[in-house]
C-alpha positions in Angstrom: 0.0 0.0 0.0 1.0 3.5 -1.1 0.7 6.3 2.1 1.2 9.8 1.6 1.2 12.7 4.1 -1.2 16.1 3.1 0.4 19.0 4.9 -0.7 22.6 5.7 2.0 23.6 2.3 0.1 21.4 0.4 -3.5 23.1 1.5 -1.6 26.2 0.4 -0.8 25.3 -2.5 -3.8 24.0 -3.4 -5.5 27.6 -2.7 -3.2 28.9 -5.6 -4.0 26.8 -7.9 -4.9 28.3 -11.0 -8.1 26.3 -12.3 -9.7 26.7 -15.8 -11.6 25.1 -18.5 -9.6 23.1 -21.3 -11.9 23.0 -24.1 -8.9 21.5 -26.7 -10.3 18.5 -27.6 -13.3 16.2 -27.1 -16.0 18.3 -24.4 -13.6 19.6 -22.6 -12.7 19.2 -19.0 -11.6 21.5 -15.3 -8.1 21.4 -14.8 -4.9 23.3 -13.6 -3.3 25.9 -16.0 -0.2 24.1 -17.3 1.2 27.3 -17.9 0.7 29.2 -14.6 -0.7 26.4 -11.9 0.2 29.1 -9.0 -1.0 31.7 -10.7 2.4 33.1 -12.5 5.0 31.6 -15.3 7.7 31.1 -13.1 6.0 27.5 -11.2 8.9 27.2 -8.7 9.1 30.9 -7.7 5.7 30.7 -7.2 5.6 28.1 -5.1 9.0 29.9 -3.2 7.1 32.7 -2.5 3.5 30.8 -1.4 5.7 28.8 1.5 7.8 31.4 2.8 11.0 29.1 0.7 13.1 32.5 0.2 16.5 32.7 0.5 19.1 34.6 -0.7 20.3 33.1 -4.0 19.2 32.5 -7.6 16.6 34.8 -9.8 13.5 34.4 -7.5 15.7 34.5 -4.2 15.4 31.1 -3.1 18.3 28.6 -2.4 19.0 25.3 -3.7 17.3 23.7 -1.2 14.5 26.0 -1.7 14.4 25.0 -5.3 14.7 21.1 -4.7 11.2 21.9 -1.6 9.5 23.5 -4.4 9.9 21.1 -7.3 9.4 18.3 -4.7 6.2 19.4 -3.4 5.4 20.5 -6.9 4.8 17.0 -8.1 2.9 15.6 -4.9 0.6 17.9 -5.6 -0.8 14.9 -8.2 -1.5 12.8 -5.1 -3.3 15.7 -2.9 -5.7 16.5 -6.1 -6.2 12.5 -6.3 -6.9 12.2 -2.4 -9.2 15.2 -2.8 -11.0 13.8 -5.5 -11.5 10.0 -4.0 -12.2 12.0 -0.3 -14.6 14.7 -1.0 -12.7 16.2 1.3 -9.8 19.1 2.1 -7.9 17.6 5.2 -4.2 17.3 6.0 -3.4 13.8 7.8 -2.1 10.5 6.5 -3.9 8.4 3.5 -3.2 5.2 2.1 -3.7 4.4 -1.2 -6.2 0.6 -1.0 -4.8 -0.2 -4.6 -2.0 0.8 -6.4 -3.3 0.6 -9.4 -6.6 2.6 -8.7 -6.4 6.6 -7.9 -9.6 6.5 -6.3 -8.4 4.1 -3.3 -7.0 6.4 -1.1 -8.6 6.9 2.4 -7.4 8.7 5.6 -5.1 6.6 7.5 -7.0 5.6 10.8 -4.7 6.3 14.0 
């Protein structure tokens, strides 16, 4: 089984997130702006500036380690819209994924 932790950065994230309608191909469908998810082109700046991640260094200001946060938490955010999805629900905690294979499994881990 698959477990993975939502945390408060995640929930911030999340109320960045740049949502629109794709209406390339078929009827269309809700989904994040490729583009600008966080609202701006530069993704990991973005996400730099939404945590607090600055540091002196680099374009946007963060560090290395800043950078390496950002594009970490960056791709979790695939789970946290997947647990939102399957949950109905916006929660930070611990969920485990039932079946690996099937991205509506997850549930909150029980403690």
């Amino acid at each position: 089984m698959e477990e993975f932790t939502i945390t408060k950065d995640h929930i911030k994230l999340l109320k960045r997130m740049f949502i629109e309608w794709d209406g390339s191909c078929y009827e269309g469908a809700p989904g994040v702006d490729l583009k600008r998810p966080y609202g701006n082109s530069g993704v990991y700046e973005d996400i730099c500036e939404i945590l607090g991640l600055h540091e002196p260094c680099g374009e946007c200001g963060a560090n290395e380690d800043s950078l390496e946060k950002a594009q970490e938490i960056h791709l979790e955010m695939l789970n946290v819209l997947q647990i939102i999805c399957c949950t109905a629900a916006v929660k930070t905690g611990t969920y485990i994924k039932k079946d690996r294979y099937d991205s509506l499994s997850w549930v909150l881990k029980k403690k």
